[in-house]
Z-matrix of the N, CA and C atoms (Angstrom, degrees):
N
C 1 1.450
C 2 1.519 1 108.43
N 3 1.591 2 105.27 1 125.52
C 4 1.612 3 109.37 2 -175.63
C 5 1.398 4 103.65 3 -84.25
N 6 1.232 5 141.54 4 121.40
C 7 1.756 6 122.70 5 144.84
C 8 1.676 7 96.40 6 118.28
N 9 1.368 8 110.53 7 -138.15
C 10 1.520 9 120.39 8 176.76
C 11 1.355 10 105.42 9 -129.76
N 12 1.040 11 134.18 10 11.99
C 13 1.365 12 126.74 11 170.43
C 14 1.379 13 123.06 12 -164.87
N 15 1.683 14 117.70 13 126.93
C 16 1.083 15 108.91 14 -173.75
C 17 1.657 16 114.26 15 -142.40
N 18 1.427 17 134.40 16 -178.08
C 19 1.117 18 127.06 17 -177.71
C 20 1.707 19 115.84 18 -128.87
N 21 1.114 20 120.01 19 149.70
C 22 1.465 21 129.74 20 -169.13
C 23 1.660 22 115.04 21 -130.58
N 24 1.080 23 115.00 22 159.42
C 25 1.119 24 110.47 23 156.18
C 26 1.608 25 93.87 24 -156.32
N 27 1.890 26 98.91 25 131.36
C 28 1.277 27 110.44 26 -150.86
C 29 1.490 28 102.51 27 -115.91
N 30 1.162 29 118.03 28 131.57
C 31 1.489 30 126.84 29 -173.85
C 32 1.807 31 112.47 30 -77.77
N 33 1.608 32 115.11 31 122.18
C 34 1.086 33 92.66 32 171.40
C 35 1.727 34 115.19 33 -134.28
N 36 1.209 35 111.70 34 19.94
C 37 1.506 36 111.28 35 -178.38
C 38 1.477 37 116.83 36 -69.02
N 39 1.526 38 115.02 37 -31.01
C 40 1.553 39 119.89 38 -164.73
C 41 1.497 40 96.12 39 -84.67
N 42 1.536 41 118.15 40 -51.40
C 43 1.730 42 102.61 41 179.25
C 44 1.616 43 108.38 42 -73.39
N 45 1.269 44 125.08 43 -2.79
C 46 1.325 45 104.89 44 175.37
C 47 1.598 46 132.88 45 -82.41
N 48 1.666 47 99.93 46 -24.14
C 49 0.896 48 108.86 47 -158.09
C 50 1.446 49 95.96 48 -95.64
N 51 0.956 50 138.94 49 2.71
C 52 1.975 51 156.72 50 130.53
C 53 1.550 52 102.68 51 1.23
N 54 1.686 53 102.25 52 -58.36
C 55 1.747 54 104.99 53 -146.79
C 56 1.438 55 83.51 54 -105.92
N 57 1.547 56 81.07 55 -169.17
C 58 1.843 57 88.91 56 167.64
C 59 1.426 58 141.01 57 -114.38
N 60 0.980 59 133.16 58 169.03
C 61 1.621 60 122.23 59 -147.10
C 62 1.487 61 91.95 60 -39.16
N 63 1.321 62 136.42 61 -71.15
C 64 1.318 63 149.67 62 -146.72
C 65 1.321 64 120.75 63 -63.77
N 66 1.576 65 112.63 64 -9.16
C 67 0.892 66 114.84 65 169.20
C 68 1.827 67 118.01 66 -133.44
N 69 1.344 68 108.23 67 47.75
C 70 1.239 69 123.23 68 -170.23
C 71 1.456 70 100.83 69 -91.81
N 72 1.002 71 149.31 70 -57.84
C 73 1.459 72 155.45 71 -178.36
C 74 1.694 73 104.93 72 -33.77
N 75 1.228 74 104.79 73 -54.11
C 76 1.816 75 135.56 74 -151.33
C 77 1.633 76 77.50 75 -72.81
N 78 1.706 77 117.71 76 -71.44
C 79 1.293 78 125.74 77 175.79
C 80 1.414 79 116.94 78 -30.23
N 81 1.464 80 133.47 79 -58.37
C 82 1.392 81 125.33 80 170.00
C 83 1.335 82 136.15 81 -56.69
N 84 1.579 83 93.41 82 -32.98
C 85 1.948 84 103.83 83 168.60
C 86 1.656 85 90.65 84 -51.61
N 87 1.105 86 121.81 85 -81.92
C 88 1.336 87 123.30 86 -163.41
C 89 1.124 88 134.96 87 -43.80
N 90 1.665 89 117.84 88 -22.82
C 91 1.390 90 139.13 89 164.11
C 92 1.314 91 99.78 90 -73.66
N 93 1.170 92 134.31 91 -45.93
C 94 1.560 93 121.75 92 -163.12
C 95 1.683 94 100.55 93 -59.74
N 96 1.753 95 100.78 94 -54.28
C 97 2.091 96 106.95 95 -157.93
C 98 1.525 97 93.99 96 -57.98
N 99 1.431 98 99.56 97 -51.44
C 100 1.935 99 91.76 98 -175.29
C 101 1.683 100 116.49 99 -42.57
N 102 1.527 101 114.84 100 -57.09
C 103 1.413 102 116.20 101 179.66
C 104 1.321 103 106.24 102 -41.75
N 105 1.395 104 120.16 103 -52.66
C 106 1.689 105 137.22 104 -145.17
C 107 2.100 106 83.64 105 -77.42
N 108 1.286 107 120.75 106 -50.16
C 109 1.026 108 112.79 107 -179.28
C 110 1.629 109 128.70 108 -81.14
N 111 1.177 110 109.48 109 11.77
C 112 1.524 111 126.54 110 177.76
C 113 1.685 112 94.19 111 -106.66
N 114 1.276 113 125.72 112 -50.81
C 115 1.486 114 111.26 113 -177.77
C 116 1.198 115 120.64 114 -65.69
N 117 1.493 116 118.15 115 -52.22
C 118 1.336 117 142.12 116 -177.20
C 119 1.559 118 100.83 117 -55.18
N 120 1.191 119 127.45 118 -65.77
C 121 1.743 120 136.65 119 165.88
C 122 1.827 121 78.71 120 99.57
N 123 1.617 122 117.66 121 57.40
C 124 0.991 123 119.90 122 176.22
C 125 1.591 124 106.06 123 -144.06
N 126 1.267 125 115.73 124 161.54
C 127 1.543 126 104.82 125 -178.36
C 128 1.457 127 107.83 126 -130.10
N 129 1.608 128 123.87 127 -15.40
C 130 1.595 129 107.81 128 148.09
C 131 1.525 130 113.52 129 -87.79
N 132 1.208 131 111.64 130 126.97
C 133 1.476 132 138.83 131 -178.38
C 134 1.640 133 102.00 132 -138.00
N 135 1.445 134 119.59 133 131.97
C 136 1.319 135 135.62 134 -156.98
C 137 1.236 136 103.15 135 -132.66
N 138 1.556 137 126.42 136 109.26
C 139 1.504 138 118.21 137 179.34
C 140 1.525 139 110.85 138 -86.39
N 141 1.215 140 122.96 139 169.96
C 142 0.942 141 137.01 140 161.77
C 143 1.625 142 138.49 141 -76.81
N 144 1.527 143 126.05 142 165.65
C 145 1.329 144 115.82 143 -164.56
C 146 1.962 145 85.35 144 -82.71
N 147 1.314 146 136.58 145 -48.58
C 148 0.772 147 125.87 146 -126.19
C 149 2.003 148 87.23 147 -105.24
N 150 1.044 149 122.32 148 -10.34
C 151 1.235 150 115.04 149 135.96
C 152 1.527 151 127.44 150 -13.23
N 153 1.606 152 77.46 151 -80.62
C 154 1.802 153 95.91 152 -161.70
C 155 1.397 154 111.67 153 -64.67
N 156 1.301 155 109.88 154 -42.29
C 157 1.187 156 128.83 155 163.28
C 158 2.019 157 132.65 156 -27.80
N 159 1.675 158 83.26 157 -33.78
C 160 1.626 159 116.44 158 -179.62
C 161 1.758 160 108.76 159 -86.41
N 162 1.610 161 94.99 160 -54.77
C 163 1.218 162 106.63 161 -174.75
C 164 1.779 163 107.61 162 -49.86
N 165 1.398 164 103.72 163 -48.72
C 166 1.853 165 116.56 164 -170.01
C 167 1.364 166 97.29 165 -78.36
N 168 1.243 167 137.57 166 11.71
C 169 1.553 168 128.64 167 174.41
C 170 1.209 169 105.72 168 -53.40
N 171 1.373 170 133.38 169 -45.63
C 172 1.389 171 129.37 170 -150.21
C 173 1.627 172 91.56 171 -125.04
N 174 0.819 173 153.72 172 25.93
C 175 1.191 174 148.28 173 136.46
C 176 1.853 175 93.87 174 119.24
N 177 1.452 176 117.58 175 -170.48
C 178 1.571 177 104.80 176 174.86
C 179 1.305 178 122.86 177 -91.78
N 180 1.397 179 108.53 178 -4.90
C 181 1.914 180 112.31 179 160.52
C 182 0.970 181 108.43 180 -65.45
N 183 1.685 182 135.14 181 -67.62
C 184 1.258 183 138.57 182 -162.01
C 185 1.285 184 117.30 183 -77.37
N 186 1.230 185 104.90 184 108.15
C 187 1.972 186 90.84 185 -179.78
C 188 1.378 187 98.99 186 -122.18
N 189 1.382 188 106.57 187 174.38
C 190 1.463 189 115.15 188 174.41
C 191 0.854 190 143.47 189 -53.00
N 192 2.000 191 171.94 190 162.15
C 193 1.273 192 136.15 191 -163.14
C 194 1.690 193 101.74 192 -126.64
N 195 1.621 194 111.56 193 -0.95
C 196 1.556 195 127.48 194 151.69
C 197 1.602 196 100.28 195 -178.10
N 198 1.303 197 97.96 196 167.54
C 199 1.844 198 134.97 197 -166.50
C 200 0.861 199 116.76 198 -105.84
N 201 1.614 200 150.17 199 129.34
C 202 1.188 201 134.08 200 153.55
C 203 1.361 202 115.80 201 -80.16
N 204 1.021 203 157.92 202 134.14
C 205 1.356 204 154.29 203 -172.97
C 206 1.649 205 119.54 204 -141.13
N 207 1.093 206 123.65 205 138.84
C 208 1.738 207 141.57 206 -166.15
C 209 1.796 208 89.27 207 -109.84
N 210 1.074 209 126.84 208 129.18
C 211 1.535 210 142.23 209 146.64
C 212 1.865 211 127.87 210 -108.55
N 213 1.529 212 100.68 211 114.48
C 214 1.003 213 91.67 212 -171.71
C 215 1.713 214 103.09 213 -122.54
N 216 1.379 215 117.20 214 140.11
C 217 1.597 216 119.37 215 -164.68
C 218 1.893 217 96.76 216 -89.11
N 219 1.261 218 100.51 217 120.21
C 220 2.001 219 114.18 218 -176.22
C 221 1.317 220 100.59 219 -111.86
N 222 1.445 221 159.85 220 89.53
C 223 0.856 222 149.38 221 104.26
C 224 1.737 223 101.11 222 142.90
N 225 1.247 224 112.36 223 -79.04
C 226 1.590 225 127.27 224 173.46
C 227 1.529 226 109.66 225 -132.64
N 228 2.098 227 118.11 226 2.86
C 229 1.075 228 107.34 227 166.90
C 230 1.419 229 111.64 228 -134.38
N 231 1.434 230 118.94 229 170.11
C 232 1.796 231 125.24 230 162.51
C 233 0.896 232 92.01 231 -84.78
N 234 1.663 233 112.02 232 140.72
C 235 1.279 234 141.26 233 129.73
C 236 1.765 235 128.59 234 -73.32
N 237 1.102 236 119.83 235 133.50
C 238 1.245 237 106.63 236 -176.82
C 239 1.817 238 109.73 237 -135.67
N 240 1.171 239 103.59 238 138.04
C 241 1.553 240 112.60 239 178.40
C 242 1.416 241 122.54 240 -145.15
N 243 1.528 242 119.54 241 170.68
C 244 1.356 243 128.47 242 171.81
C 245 1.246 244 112.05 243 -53.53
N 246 1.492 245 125.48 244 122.36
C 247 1.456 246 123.50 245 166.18
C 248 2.164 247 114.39 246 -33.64
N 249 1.069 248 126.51 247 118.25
C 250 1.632 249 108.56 248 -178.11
C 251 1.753 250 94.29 249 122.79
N 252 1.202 251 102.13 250 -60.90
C 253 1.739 252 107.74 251 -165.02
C 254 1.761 253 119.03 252 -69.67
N 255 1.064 254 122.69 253 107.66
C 256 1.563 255 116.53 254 161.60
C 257 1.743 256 122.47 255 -17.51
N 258 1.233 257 92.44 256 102.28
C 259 1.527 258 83.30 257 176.22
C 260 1.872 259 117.86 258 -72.29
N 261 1.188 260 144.70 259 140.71
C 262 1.090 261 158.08 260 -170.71
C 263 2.000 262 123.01 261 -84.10
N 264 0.877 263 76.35 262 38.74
C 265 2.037 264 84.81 263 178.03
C 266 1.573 265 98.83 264 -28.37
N 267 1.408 266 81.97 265 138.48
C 268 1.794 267 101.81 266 -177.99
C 269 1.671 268 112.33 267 -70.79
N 270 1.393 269 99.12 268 124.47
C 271 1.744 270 135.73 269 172.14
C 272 1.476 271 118.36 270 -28.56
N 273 1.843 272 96.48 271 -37.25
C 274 1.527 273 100.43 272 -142.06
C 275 1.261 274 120.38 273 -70.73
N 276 1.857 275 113.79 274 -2.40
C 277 1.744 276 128.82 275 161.83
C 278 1.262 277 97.08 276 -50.27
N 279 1.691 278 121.61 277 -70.68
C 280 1.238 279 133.22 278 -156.87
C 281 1.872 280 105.09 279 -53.97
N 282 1.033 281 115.22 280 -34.16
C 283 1.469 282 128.33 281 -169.99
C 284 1.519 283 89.62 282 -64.19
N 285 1.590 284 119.03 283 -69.74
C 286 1.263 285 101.50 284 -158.98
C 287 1.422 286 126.46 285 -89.57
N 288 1.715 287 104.07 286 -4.16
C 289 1.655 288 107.59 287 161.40
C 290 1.749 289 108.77 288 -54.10
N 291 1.273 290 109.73 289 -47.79
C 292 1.938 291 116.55 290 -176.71
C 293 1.424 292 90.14 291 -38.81
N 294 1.452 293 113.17 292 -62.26
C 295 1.432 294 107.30 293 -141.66
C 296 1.671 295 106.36 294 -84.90
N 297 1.421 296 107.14 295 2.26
C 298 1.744 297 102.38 296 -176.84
C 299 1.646 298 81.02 297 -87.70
N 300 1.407 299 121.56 298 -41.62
C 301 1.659 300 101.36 299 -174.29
C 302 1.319 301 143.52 300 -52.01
N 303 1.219 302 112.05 301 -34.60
C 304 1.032 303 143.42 302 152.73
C 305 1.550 304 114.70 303 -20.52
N 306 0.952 305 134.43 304 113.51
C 307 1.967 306 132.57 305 173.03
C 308 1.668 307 108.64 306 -97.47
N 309 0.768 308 105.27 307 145.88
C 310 1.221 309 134.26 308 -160.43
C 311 1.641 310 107.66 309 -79.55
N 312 0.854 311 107.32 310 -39.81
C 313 1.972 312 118.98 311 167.02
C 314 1.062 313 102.59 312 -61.03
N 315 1.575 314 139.93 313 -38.15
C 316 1.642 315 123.74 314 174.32
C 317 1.039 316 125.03 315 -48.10
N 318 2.252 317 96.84 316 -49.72
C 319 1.647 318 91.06 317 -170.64
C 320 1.045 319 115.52 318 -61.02
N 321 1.809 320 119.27 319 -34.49
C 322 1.239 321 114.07 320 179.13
C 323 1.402 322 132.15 321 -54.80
N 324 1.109 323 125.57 322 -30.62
C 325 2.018 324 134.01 323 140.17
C 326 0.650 325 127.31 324 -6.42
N 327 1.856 326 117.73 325 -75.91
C 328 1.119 327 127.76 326 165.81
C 329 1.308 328 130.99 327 -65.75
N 330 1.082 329 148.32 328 -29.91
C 331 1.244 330 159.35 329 94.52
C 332 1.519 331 104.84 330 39.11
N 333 1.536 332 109.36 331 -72.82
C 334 1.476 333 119.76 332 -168.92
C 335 1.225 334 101.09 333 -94.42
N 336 1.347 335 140.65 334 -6.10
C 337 1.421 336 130.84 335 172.14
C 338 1.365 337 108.52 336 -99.08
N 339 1.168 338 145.15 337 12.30
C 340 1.667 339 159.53 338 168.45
C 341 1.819 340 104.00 339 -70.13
N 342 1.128 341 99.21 340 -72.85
C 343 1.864 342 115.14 341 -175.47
C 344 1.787 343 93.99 342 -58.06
N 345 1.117 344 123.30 343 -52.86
C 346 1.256 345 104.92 344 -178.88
C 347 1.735 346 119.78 345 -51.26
N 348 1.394 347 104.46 346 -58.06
C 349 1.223 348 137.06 347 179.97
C 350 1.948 349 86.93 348 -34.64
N 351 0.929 350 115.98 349 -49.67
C 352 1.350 351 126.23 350 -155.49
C 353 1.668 352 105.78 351 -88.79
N 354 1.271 353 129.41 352 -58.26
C 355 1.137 354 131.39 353 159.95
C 356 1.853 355 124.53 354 -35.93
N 357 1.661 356 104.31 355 -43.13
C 358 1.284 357 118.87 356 178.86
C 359 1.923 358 90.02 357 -63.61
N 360 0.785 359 127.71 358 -73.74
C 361 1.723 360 148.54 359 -160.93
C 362 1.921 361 94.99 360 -42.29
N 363 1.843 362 108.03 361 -54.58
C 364 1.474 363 95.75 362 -179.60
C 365 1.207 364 117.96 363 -70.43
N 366 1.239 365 125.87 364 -27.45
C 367 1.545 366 144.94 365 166.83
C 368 1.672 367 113.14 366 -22.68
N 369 1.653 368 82.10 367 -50.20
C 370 1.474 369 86.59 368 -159.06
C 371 1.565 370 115.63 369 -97.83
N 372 1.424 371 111.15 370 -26.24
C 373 1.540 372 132.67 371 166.76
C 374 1.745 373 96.66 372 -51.19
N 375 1.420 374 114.95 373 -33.10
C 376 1.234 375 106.82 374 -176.18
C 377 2.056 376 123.08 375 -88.41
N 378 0.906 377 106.12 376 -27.14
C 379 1.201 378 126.27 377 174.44
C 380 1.908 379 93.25 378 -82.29
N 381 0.901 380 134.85 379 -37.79
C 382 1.670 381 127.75 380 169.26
C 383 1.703 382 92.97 381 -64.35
N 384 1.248 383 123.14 382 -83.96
C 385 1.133 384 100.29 383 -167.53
C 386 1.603 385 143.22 384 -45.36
N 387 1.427 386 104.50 385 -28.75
C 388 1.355 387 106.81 386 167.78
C 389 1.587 388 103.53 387 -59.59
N 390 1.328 389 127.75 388 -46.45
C 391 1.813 390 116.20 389 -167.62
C 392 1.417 391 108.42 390 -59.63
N 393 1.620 392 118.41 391 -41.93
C 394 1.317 393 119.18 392 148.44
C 395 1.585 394 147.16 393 -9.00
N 396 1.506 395 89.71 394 -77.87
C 397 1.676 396 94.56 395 135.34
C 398 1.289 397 159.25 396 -45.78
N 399 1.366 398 85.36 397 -56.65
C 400 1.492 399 75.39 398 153.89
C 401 1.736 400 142.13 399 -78.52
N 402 1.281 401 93.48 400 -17.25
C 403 1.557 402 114.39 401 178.50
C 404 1.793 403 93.83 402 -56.83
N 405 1.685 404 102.75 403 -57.73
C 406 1.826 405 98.64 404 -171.83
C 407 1.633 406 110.07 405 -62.00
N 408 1.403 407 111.79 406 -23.40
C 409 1.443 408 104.15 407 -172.32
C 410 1.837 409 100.52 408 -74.79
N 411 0.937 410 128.63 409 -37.94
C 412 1.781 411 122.82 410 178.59
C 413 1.563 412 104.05 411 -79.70
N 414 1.193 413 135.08 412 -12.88
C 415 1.229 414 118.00 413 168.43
C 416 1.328 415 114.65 414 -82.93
N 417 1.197 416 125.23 415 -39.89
C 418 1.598 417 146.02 416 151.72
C 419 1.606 418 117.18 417 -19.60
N 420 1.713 419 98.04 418 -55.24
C 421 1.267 420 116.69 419 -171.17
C 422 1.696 421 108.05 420 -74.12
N 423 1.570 422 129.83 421 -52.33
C 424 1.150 423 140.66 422 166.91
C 425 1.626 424 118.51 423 -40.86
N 426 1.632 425 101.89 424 -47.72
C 427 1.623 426 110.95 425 178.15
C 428 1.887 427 97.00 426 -63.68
């Protein structure tokens, strides 16, 4: 694969027809990463939702008899998707920008407002049960 992005169209009738009906679907996932990792000369390769999505069209007997597929190189992995579909570049910047924003005095907040939160709650479970009691002791008493 030249560059950061490239296109395929991936054969899958000859390895599919290998296994058996029931496991033909399962069989193409696996034909695709292998291909994707024989071109690429890479071994994380990341499929796509709309892949699978393609693959399960016809249930897991019927599968497709080839794929068109878009590869695009994200960081240290391929992404791979349906020719047409937005491919989805990985989050995990966005994940840890959130969490650098984040200050550190909040968590500590919450932190100390939990045990309260919790103390108030047995407090009161306890003061219910005593009315409880007493509620059974006058019904007790009447019977």
């Amino acid at each position: 694969m030249k560059g950061t992005e490239a296109e395929y169209i991936i054969p899958l009738r000859k390895e599919v027809m290998k296994v058996a009906k029931y496991d033909r679907t399962k069989k193409a996932v696996i034909a695709i990463r292998q291909y994707l990792q024989k071109h690429t000369k890479s071994k994380n390769v990341l499929l796509g939702k709309q892949i699978n999505k393609k693959l399960q069209s016809g249930g897991r007997k019927n599968v497709v008899s080839k794929i068109h597929v878009k590869v695009i190189k994200d960081e240290d992995n391929y992404r791979a998707e349906l020719i047409g579909h937005p491919i989805e570049l990985s989050k995990d910047k966005e994940d840890k920008n959130k969490k650098a924003e984040k200050p550190k005095v909040e968590a500590k907040k919450e932190v100390t407002e939990k045990p309260v939160a919790k103390e108030e709650a047995k407090a009161e479970t306890k003061t219910v049960k005593k009315v409880v009691k007493k509620v059974d002791k006058k019904v007790e008493e009447k019977k």
